[in-house]
TILO-141568 format. One line per 10 residues: number of its first residue (from 1); for each residue x, y, z of C-alpha. Coordinates in nm, 2 decimals. Example, Ala and Ser with C-alpha at 12.3 -4.5 7.8 and 13.67 -1.06 7.14 Angstrom:
<rs>
1> 1.23,-0.45,0.78; 1.37,-0.11,0.71
</rs>
This chain:
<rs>
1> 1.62,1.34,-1.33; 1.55,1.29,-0.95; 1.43,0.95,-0.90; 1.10,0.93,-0.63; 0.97,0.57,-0.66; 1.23,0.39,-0.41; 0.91,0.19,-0.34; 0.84,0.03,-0.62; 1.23,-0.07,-0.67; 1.59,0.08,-0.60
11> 1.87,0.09,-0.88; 2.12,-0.16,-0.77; 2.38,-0.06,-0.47; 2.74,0.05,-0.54; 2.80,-0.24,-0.28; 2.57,-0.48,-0.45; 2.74,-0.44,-0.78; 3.07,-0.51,-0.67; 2.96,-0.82,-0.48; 2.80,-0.92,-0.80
21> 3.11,-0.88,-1.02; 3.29,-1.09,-0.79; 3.01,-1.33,-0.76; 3.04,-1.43,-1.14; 3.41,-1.50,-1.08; 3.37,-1.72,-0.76; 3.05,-1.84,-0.78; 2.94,-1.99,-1.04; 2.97,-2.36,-0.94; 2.71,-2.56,-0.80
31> 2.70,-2.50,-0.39; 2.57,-2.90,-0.35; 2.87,-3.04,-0.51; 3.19,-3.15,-0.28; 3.46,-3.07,-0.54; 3.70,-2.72,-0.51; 3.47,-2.53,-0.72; 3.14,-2.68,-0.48; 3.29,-2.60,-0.22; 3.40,-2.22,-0.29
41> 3.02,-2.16,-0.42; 2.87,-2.31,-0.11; 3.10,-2.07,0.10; 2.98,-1.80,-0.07; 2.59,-1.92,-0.04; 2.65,-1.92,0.35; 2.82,-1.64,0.42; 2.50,-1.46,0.23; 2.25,-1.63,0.45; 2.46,-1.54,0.78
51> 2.47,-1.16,0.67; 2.10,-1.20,0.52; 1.99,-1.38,0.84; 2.16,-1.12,1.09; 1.95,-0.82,0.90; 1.67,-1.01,0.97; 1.72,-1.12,1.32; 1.67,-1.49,1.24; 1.90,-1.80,1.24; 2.08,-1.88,0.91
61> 1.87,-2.25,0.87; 1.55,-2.05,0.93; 1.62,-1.83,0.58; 1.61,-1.92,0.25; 1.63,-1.75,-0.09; 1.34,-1.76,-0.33; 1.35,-1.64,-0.68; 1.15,-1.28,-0.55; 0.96,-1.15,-0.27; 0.61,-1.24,-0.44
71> 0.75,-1.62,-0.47; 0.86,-1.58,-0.07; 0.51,-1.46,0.04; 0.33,-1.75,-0.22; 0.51,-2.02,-0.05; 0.54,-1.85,0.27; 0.16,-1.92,0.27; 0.10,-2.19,0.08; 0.32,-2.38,0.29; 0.22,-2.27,0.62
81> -0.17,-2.35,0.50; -0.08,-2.68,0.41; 0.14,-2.74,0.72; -0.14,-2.64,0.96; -0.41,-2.81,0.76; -0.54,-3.00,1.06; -0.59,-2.63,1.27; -0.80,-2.54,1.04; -0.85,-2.34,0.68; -0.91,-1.97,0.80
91> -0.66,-1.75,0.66; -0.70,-1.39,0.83; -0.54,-1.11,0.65; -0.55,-0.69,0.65; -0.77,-0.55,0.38; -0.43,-0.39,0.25; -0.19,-0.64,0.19; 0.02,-0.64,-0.09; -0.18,-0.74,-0.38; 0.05,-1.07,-0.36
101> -0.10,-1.17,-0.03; -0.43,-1.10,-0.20; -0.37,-1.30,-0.48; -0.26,-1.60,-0.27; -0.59,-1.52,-0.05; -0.79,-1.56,-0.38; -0.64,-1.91,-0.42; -0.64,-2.03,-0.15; -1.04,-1.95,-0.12; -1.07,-2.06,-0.46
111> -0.96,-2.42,-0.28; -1.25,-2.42,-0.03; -1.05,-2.20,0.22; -1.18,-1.90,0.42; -1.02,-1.58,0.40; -1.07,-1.29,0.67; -1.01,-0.92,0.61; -0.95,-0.74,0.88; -1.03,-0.35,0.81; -0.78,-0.05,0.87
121> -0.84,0.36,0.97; -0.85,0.62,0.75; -0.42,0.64,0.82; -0.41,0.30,0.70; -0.35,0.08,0.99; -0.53,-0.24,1.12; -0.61,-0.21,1.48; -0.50,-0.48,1.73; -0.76,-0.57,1.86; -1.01,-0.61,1.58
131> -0.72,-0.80,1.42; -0.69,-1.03,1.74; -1.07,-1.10,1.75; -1.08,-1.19,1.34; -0.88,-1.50,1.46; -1.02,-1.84,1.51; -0.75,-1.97,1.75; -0.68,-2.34,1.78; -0.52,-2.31,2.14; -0.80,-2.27,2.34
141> -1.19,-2.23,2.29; -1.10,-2.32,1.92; -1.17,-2.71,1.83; -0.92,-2.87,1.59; -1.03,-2.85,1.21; -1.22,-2.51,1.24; -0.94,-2.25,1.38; -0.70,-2.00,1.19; -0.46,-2.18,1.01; -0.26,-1.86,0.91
151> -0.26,-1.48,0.97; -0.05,-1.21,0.76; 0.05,-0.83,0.84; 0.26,-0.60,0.65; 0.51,-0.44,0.85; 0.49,-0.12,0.65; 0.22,-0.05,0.36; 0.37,0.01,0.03; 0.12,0.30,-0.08; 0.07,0.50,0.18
161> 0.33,0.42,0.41; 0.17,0.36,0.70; 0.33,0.09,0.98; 0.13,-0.15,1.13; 0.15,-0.28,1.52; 0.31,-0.58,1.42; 0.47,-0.64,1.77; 0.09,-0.62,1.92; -0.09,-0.83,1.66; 0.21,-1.09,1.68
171> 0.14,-1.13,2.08; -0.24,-1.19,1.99; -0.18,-1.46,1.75; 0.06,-1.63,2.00; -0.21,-1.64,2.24; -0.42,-1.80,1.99; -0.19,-2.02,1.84; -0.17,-1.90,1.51; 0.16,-1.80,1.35; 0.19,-1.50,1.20
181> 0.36,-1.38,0.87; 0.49,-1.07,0.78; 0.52,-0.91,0.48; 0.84,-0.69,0.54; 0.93,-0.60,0.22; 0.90,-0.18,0.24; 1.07,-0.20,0.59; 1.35,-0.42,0.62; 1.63,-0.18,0.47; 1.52,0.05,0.75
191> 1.52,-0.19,1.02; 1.44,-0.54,1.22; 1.13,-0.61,1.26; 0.98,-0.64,1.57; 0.75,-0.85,1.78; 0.68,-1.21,1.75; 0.66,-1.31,1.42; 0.66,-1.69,1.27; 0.75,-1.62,0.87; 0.86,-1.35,0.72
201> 0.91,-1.23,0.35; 1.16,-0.96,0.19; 1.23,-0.86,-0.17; 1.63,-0.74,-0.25; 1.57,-0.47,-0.49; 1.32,-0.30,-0.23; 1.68,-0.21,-0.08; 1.89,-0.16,-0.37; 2.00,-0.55,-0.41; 1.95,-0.75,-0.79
211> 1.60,-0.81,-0.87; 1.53,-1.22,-0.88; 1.60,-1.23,-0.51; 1.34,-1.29,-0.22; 1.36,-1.38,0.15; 1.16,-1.65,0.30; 1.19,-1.68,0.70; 1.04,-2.00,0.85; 1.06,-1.99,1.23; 1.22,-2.35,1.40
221> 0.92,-2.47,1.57; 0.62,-2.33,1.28; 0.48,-2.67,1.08; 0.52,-2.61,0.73; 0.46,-2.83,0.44; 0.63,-2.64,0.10; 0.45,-2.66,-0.19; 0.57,-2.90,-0.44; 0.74,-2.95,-0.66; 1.05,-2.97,-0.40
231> 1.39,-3.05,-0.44; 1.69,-3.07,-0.14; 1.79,-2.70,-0.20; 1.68,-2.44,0.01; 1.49,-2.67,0.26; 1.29,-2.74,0.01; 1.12,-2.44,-0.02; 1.27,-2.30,-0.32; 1.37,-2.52,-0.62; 1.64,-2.55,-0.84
241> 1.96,-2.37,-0.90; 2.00,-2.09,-0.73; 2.13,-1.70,-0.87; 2.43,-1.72,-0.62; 2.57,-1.40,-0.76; 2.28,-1.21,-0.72; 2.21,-1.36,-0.33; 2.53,-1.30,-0.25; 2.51,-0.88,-0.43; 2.15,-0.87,-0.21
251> 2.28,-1.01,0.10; 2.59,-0.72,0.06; 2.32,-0.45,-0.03; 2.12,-0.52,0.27; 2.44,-0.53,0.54; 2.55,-0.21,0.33; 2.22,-0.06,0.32; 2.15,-0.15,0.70; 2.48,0.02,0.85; 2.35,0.36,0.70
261> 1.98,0.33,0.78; 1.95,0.54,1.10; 2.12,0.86,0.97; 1.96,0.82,0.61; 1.59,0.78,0.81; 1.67,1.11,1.00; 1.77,1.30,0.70; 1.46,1.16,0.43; 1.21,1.19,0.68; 1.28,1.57,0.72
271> 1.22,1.57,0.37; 0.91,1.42,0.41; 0.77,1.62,0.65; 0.83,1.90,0.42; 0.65,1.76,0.17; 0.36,1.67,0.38; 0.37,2.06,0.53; 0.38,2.21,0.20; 0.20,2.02,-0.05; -0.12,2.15,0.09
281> -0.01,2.49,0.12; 0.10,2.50,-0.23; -0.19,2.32,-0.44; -0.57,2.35,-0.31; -0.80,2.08,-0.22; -0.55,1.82,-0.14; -0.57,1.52,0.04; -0.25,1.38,0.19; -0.29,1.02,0.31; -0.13,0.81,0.55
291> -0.03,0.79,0.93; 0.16,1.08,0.97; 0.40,0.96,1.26; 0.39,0.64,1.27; 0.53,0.58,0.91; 0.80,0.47,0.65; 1.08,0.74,0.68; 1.09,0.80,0.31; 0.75,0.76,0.18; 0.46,1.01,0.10
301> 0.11,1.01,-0.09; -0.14,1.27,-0.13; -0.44,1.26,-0.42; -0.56,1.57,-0.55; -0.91,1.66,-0.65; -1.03,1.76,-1.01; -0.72,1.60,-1.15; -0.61,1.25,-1.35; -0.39,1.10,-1.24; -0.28,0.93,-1.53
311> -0.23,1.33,-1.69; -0.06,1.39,-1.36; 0.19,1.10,-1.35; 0.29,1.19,-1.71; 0.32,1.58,-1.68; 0.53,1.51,-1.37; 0.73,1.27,-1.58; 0.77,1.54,-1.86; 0.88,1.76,-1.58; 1.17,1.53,-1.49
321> 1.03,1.33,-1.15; 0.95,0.95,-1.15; 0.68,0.91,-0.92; 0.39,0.64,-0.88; 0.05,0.67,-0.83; -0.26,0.48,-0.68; -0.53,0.62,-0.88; -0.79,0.42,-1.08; -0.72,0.60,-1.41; -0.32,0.51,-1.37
331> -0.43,0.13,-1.35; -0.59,-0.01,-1.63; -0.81,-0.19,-1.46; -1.08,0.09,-1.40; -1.05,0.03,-1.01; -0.87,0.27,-0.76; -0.60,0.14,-0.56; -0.72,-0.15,-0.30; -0.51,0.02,0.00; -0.71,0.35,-0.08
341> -1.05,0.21,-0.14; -1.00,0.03,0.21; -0.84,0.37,0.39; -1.18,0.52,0.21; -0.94,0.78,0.12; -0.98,1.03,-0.18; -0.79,0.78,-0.48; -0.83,1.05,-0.78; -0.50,1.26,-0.84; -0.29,1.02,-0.64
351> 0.08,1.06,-0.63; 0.32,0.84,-0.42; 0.69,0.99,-0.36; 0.92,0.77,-0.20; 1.25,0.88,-0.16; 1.63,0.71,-0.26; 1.87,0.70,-0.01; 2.07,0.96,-0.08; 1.74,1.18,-0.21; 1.94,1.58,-0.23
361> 1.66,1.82,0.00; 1.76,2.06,-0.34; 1.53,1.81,-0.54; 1.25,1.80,-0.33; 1.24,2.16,-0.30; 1.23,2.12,-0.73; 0.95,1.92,-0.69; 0.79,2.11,-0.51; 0.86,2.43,-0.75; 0.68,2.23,-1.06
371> 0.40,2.07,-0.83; 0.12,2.34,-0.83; 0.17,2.47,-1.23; 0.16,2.05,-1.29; -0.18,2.02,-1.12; -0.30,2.36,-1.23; -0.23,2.22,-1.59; -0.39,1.92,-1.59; -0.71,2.04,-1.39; -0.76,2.33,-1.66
381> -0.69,2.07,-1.93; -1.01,1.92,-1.82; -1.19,2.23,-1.75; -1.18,2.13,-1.37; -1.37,2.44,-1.13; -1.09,2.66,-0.99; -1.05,2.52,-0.66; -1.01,2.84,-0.50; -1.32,3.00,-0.61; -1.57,2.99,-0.35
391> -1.88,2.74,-0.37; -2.13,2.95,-0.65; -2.43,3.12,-0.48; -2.73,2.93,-0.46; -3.09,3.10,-0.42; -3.13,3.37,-0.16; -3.29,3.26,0.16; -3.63,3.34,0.23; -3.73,3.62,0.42; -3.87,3.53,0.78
401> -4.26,3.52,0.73; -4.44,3.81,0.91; -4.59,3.77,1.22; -4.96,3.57,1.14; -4.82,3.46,0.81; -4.81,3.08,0.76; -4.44,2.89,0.74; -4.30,2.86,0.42; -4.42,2.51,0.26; -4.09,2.28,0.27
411> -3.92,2.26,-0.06; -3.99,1.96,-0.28; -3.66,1.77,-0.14; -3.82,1.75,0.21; -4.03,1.45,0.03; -3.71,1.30,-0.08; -3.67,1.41,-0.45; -3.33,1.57,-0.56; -3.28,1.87,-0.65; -3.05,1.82,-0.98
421> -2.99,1.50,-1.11; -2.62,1.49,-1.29; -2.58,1.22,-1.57; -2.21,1.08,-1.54; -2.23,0.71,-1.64; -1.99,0.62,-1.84; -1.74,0.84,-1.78; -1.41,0.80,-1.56; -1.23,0.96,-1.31; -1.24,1.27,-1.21
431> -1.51,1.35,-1.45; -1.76,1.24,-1.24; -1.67,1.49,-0.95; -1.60,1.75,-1.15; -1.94,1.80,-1.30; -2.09,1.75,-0.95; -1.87,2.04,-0.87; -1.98,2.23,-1.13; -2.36,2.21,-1.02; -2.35,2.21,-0.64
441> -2.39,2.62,-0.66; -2.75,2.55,-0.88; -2.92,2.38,-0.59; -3.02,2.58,-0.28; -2.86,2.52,0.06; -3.02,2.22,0.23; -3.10,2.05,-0.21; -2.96,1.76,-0.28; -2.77,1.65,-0.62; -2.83,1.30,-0.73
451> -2.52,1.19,-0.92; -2.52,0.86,-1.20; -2.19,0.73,-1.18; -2.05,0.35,-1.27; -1.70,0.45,-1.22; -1.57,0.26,-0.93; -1.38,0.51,-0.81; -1.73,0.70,-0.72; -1.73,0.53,-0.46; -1.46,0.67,-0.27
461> -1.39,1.04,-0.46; -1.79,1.17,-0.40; -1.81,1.10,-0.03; -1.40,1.23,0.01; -1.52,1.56,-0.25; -1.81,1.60,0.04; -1.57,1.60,0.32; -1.28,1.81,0.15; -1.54,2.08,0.02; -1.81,2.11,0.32
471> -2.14,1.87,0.19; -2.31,1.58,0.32; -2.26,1.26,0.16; -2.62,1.07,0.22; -2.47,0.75,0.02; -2.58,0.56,-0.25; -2.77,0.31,-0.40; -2.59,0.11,-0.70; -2.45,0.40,-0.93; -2.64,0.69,-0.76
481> -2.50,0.86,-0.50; -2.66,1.16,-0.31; -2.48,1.45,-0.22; -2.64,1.74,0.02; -2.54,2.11,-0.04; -2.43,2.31,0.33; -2.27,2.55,0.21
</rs>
C-alpha cells in the first residue's frame, strides 16, 4: 500500500534503527555522570550533536535536543521573547506558519504581546519586502521597548509546499536587528538552510528518524532567556533526561538521509511534475496549489471542486494510498486549512501527496489510474453537477430593438436585487457550491445569485468556484455572498 504522506511523518530509517538498537546497548547511562558508563553515554550524546550540527550548518554548542520539533519552535520563541524583552514585544510571523508557531503567537498575545502576520501570494509565499516592512526594528529608527522582539519563517510550507526567501527576509531582519527563526522542519532532510538565520527548529521523524526528537538551534551571539523550569542539560533549554538512543538513531537518519538527498530530489520531483501535469488532465475542475518551481521536491496539493474531502481521503484510503488533506470537512473543526484560507486558494477536495524517499514512479502512475473514478465517485455520491457539462442555458437574449423603438428597461438586478437567492446555511462543504452550481444556468447572463452560507469554508470555495468556472464574485456581507453569471 504506497505510502504518500512523508509530510506528516516518515517510518523510521534502516539507518536509524540500527543506530537505535545499538543505542539501547551503549547508551543507556546518564551522559552527566563521570563514571565508565557516563562517560560512554556522553560520547555517544556528542557525536550525535556533531553529525546533527553538521546537517544543520551550525556549531555543536549552538544545538540542542528537545523532546519534538513543536517543543523546539515553543522554546525557540518563548525564549528568544523573553531574552529580547527590553527590544520590545512584537512578534512578526507569516500568516502560514505551522499551526505550532501560531499557537505560541496566541500565547504570547494572550500575555500582552503583539503579533504581526505578514500575508503570502496565491503560491503560498511571503514576499520580502512586505515581510521586511512588518518589522519594528530596534537598530535604528526603532526606540528601545517598542521594536520587534522576534520574527519566524518557514523554510518550506508543510501543505502546499511552497519555499519561502528565507535568505532575503533573513538579510532584512539583520538590518533591523531582529533575529530570525526558522521553522525548517519540511526541509532539512533535503538540505541546509540558507541565509542568515538566528534559531532554527527541526523534527527527526520529518526525515525518517524516532519520533520524540526535535532540534533547537540558538545562534552564539542571539540573547535568549529559556523558559523555565531549567535544569544544566541541554543549555538549559530542554529539561531532564534525555532519549539518547533515539538522538543518537535521528542524528544517523539525518547524515544517512542527507548523503542521498540530491539524487532522491532529482528523481521525486520528476514525479511530481507528473502529477502536477496530469492531475488536471485527468479530473475536471481542479485546482493544483502551490509555487510550482520554487518548491519542496516531493510535495504536491491540489483541491477539487464538488467533492468532500473527508469522502475523498477515505475512498483513496480504500483504494490503497495514504494521503492528507487540507480541507475543512477533513478537520473537525468546521474551518479549512489556515495555509489555504491565507493562499485564498480553493480548500474543498484537498489532497496533499508527499512522496517517501524511495517513492517507485510505478505507484504514482497507480495513483493516478484510481484518481479520476475516486473523485467521479464521491462527486456523484453527492449528486455533484457533471463538471464537464457545459454551464445550463440561461434566457435567450433580447432581440436588438427596432430602429425608433425605445431600449429595453434594465432588468430588476440593475437596482441591485438578486436574481435567485440559494438557502445553504447550515450545511457544509461542498454542499454549499454545489447547489450554487446547480442554479447558475436559471439566472440570465449578467443576474446575480445570492448565496446563504455559514460554512467557513464559503469563504474561500465561492470566490475560487467563480474563478475556476468563469463568474464574478462581487463578495459578501456576513454569510451572503454574491456571485454574477458571465457565462
Amino acid at each position: 500500500m504506497p505510502y504518500f504522506d512523508a509530510a506528516s511523518s516518515l517510518p523510521l530509517h534502516p539507518v536509524a534503527r540500527q543506530a537505535l538498537l545499538a543505542a539501547l546497548d551503549e547508551g543507556w547511562a546518564d551522559p552527566a555522570r563521570l563514571h565508565r558508563e557516563g562517560r560512554r553515554a556522553r560520547l555517544l550524546l556528542d557525536a550525535a550533536r556533531e553529525a546533527a550540527a553538521e546537517a544543520v550548518g551550525c556549531r555543536p554548542d549552538e544545538l540542542s535536543f528537545t523532546p519534538s520539533g513543536t517543543r523546539a519552535l515553543h522554546t525557540g520563541i518563548a525564549g528568544a521573547l523573553a531574552g529580547r524583552r527590553r527590544a520590545g514585544r512584537t512578534l512578526v510571523v507569516s500568516a502560514v506558519e505551522h499551526s505550532a508557531v501560531l499557537h505560541a503567537a496566541q500565547a504570547h498575545q494572550a500575555d500582552g504581546g503583539t503579533v504581526v502576520e505578514i500575508p503570502v501570494d496565491r503560491a503560498g509565499r511571503v514576499s520580502a519586502e512586505t515581510f521586511g516592512a512588518g518589522l519594528r526594528g530596534t537598530g535604528g529608527s526603532g526606540s528601545p521597548g517598542d521594536g520587534t522582539a522576534l520574527a519566524c519563517l518557514q523554510s518550506a510550507n508543510h501543505e502546499v509546499g511552497t519555499e519561502q526567501p528565507v535568505a532575503e527576509v533573513a538579510e532584512r531582519c539583520a538590518a533591523a536587528g531582529v533575529p530570525l527563526l526558522v521553522d525548517a522542519a519540511q526541509s532539512l532532510p533535503w538540505g541546509p538552510v540558507p541565509g542568515g538565520w538566528s534559531l532554527l527548529a527541526a523534527s527527526a521523524h520529518k526525515w525518517g528518524g524516532p519520533g520524540g526528537v526535535g532540534l533547537l538551534v540558538v545562534r552564539k551571539g542571539v540573547r535568549f532567556a529559556p523558559p523555565p523550569p531549567v535544569d544544566e542539560r541541554e543549555s538549559g533549554r530542554s529539561p531532564g533526561f534525555a532519549d539518547l538512543p533515539a538522538i543518537v538513531a535521528a542524528a544517523a537518519s539525518l547524515r544517512a538521509v542527507r548523503a542521498e538527498a540530491d539524487a532522491e530530489a532529482v528523481r521525486l520531483r520528476a514525479l511530481v511534475d507528473r502529477v502536477r501535469a496530469r492531475v488536471p488532465e485527468l479530473v475536471p475542475d481542479v485546482e493544483v496549489v502551490g509555487d510550482p518551481v520554487r518548491r519542496l521536491p516531493h510535495l504536491v496539493t491540489f483541491s477539487c471542486l464538488y467533492v468532500d474531502g473527508e469522502a475523498l481521503l477515505h475512498a483513496l484510503d480504500r483504494a490503497g494510498f495514504s494521503v492528507s488533506s487540507g480541507s475543512s470537512c477533513t478537520s473537525g473543526t468546521l474551518t479549512p486549512s489556515h495555509v489555504l484560507r491565507a493562499m485564498g486558494v480553493l480548500s474543498e477536495g484537498n489532497i496533499r501527496v508527499s512522496l517517501p524517499p524511495g517513492t517507485a514512479g510505478a505507484d504514482v502512475d497507480a495513483f493516478l489510474a484510481v484518481l479520476p473514478d475516486v473523485v467521479r465517485e464521491v462527486r456523484d455520491r453527492l449528486a455533484a453537477p457533471a463538471a464537464s457539462d457545459p454551464q445550463p442555458a440561461g434566457p435567450p437574449p433580447a432581440a436588438p430593438p427596432e430602429p425608433g423603438e425605445a431600449e429595453p428597461e434594465e432588468p430588476r438586478e440593475a437596482a441591485g436585487a438578486p436574481s435567485l437567492t440559494v438557502d445553504s446555511l447550515g450545511k457544509r462543504c461542498p454542499v454549499p457550491v454545489i447547489e450554487l452550481a446547480r442554479v447558475i444556468g436559471r439566472v440570465p447572463v449578467g443576474g446575480t445569485v445570492l448565496l446563504l452560507a455559514d460554512d467557513e469554508a464559503a469563504r474561500l470555495d465561492v470566490p475560487a468556484w467563480c474563478g475556476m468556472r468563469g463568474h464574478e464574485y462581487l463578495g459578501s456581507d456576513g454569510h451572503a455572498h454574491r456571485v454574477r453569471r458571465l457565462v
